[in-house]
C-alpha positions in Angstrom: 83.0 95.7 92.4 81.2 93.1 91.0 79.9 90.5 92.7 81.8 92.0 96.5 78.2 91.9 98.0 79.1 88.0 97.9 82.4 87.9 99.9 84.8 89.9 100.9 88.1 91.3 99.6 91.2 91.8 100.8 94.4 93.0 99.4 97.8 90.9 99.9 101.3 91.3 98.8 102.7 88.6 97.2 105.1 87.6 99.1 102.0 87.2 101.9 99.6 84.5 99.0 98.8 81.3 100.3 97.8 77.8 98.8 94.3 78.1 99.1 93.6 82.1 98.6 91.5 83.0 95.7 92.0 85.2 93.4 89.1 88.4 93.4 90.5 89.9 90.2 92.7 88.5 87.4 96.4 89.2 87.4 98.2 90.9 85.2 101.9 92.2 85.2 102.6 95.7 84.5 103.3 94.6 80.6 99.8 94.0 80.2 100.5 90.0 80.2 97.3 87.8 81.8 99.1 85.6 84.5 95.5 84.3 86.5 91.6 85.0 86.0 89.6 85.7 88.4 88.6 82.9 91.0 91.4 81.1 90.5 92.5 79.1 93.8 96.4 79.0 93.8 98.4 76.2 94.9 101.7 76.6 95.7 102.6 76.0 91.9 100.9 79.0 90.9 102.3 80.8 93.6 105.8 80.1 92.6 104.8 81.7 89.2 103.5 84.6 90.1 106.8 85.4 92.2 109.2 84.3 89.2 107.2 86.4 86.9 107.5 88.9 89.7 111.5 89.5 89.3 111.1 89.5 85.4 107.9 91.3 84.9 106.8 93.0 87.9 103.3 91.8 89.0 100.8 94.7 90.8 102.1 95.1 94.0 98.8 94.3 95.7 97.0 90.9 94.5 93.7 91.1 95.7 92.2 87.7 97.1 88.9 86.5 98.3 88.8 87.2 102.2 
């Protein structure tokens, strides 16, 4: 992984992301579509997107965040 000598990773569900996590890889849903880059710190705003994209365009079921 690039960069994981740096800090550690850890893999969530999304029902379990916090304000505050960052993100250790972009997010994609399983269309292809680009929802977050990497590093991005979510607030609860782009937590509330990633689950309404969720029920429409299911998101990878682990989201992996900075630990």
């Amino acid at each position: 992984h690039m960069g994981s000598d740096d800090y550690q990773v850890k893999g969530v569900g999304i029902h379990q992301l916090k304000p505050g996590m960052t993100l250790a890889t972009a997010l994609f849903t399983h269309t292809g579509t680009k929802l977050f880059s990497v590093n991005t710190l979510l607030t609860q705003d782009s937590i509330d997107k990633i689950k309404k994209y969720n029920k429409e365009y299911p998101v990878d079921d682990t989201v992996y965040v900075r630990a």
